[in-house]
C-alpha positions as CSV (number, residue, x, y, z in Angstrom):
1,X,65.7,99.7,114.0
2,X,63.4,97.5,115.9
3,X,64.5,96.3,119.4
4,X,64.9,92.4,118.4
5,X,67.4,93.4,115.7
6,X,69.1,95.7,118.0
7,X,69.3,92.6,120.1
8,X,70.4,90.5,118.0
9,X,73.4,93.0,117.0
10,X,74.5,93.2,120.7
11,X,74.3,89.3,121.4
12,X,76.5,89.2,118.3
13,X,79.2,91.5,119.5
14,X,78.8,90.0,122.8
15,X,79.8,86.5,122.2
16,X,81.7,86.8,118.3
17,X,83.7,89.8,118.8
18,X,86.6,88.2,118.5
19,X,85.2,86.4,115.6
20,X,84.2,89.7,113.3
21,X,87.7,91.4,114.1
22,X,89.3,88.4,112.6
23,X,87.0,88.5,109.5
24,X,87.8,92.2,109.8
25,X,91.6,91.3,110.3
26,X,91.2,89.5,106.8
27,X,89.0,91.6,105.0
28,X,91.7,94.0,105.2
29,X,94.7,91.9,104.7
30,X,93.5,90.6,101.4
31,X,92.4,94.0,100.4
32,X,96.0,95.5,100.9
33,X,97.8,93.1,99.2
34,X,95.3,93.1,96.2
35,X,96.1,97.0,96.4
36,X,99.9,96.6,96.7
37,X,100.4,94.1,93.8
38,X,97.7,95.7,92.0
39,X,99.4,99.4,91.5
40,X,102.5,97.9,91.2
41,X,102.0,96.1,88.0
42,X,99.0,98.9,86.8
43,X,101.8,101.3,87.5
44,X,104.8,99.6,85.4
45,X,102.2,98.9,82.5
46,X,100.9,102.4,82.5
47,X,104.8,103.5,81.8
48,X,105.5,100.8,79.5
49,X,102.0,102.0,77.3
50,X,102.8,105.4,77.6
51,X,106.6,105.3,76.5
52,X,105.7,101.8,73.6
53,X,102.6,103.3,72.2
54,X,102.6,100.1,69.7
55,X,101.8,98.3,73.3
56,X,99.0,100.0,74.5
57,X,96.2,98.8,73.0
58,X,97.4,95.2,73.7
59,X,98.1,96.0,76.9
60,X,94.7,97.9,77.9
61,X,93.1,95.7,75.7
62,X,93.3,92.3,78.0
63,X,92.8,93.9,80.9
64,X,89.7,95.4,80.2
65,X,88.9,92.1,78.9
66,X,89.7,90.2,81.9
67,X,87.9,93.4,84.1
68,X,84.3,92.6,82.4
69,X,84.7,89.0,83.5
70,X,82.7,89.2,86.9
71,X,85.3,88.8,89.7
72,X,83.3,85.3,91.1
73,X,83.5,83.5,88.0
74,X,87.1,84.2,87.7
75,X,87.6,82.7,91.4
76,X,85.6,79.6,90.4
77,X,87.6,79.4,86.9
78,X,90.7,79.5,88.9
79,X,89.5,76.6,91.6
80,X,90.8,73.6,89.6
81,X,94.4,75.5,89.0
82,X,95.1,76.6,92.2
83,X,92.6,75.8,94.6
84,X,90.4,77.6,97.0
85,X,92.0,80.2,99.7
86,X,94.0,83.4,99.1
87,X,95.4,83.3,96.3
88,X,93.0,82.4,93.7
89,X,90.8,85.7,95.5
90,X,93.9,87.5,95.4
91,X,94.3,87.3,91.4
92,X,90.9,88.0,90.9
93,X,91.1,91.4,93.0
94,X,94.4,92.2,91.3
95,X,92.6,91.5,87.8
96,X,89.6,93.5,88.9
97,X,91.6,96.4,90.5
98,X,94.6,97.0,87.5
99,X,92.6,98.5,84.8
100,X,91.8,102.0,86.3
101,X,95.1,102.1,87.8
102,X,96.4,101.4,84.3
103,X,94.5,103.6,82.6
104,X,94.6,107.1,85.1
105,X,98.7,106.2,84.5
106,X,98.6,106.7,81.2
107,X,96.6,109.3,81.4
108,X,98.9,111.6,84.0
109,X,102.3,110.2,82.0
110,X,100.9,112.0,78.8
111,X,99.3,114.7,80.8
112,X,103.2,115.6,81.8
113,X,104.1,118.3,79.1
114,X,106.6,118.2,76.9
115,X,107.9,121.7,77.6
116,X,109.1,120.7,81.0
117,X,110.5,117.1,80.1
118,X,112.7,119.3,77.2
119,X,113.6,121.8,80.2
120,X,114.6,118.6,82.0
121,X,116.8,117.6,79.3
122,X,117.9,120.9,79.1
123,X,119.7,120.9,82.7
124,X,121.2,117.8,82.3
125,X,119.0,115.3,83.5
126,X,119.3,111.7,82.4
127,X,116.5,109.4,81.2
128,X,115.7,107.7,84.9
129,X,115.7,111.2,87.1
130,X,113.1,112.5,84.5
131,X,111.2,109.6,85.2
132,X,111.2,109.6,88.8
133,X,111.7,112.9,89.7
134,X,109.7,114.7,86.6
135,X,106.7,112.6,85.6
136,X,106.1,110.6,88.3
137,X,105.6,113.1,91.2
138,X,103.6,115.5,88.3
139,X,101.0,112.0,87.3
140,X,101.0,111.4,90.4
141,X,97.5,113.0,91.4
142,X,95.9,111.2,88.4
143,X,97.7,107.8,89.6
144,X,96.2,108.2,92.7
145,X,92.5,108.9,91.8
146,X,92.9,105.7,89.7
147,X,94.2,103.8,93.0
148,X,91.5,105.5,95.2
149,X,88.7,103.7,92.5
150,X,90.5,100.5,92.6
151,X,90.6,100.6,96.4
152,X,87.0,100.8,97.0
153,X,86.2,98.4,94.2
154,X,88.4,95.9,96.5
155,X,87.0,96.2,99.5
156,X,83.6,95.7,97.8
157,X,84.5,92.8,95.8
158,X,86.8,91.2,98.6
159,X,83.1,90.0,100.4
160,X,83.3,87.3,97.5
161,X,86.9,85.6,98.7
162,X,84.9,84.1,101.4
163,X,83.4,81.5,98.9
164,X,86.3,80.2,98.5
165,X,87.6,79.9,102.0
166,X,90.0,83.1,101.7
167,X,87.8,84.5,104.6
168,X,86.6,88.1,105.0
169,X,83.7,89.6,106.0
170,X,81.8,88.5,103.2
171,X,81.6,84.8,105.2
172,X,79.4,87.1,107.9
173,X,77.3,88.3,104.5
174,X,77.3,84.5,103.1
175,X,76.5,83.0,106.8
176,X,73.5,85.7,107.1
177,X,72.4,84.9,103.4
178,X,72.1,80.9,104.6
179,X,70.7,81.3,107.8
180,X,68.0,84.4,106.6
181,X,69.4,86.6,109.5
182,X,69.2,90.0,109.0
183,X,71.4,90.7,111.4
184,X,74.6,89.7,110.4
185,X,73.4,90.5,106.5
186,X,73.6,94.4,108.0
187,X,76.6,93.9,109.6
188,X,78.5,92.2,107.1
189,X,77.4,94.7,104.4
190,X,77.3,97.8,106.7
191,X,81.0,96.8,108.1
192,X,81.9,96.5,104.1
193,X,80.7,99.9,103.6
194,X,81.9,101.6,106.4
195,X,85.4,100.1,105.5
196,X,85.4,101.3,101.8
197,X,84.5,105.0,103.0
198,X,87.0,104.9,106.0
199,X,89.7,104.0,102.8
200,X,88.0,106.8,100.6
201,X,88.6,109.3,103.1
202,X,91.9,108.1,103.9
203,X,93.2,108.3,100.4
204,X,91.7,112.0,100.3
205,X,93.0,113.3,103.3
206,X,96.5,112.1,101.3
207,X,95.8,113.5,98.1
208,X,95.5,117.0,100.3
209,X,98.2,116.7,102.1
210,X,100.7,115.2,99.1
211,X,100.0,117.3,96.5
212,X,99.3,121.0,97.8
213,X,100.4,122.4,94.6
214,X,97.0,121.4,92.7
215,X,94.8,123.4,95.4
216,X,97.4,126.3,94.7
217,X,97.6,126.1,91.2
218,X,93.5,126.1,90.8
């Protein structure tokens, strides 16, 4: 790194600091709601498709159709409903994010054998404690890998709420791209990246420490 566009990093941080850690502040906000809202419906279709099989393909079906559409036209598709700002970026990370989600839900629900749902039965449990205390914590793993994928994708695609005034760090990305400053290009993107490993790591260190039994059991 040359010494001008080290220089130009420190006279960023110098007089916008306060600026990046609210575009930080945001990047982040959006992310987690996107990632809240996001498992929470991914997770109550992936029971709903695993328990009405005449439901799944539907189901999977439109949101793998809505995932191909790229994530900016949606936003600009949904500008003349609802607007720019958070909540049109907000669908269109929740649409984005749902399908692996979705899919790694099924997958663990059916994973769950049927020898220990009938031993379950068997000791008297009713339909709702087999859910929450039998297939849930044994899919869980699998759920989680799904959310760890639709995390990162988040982060990266949260850089394009910023077009539409949602904020984010992708306005430091879009403000580089206009003025041709390499600077805040690199810090944008770098801040981005470091962001989605940091959330990477984060949701490893938990899949460690919440589920024990798998390192065990291999």
């Amino acid at each position: 790194m040359n010494s001008n566009l080290w220089m130009e990093f420190t006279n960023y941080f110098t007089n916008n600091t306060n600026d990046y850690l609210i575009s930080l502040k945001e990047h982040v906000g959006i992310s987690v709601m996107a990632l809240l809202l996001s498992t929470l419906i991914g997770v109550i279709c992936g029971y709903i498709c695993s328990e009405y099989k005449q439901y799944e393909k539907w189901i999977v079906s439109i949101f793998q159709i809505l995932r191909i559409i790229p994530s900016l036209a949606i936003l600009l598709l949904l500008i003349p409903v609802m607007g720019t700002g958070i909540k049109p970026a907000l669908i269109a990370l929740i649409l984005l994010a749902i399908p692996p989600i979705l899919m790694n839900t099924v997958a663990g629900l059916e994973e769950v054998s049927p020898f220990i749902i009938e031993a379950a039965y068997g000791v008297g449990m009713s339909d709702r404690q087999i859910l929450w205390k039998v297939k849930i914590p044994l899919a869980a793993p699998i759920i989680l890998t799904g959310i760890k994928t639709a995390t990162i994708e988040i982060i990266a695609s949260a850089t394009l709420a910023a077009k539409i005034g949602a904020g984010g760090l992708g306005g430091i990305i879009f403000t580089g791209l206009g003025l041709n400053r390499m600077d805040l290009l690199l810090i944008g993107g770098i801040s981005v990246a470091v962001l989605s490993i940091a959330a990477g790591l984060s949701l490893d260190l938990a899949d460690r420490f919440l589920f024990k039994y798998k390192l065990v059991r291999k």
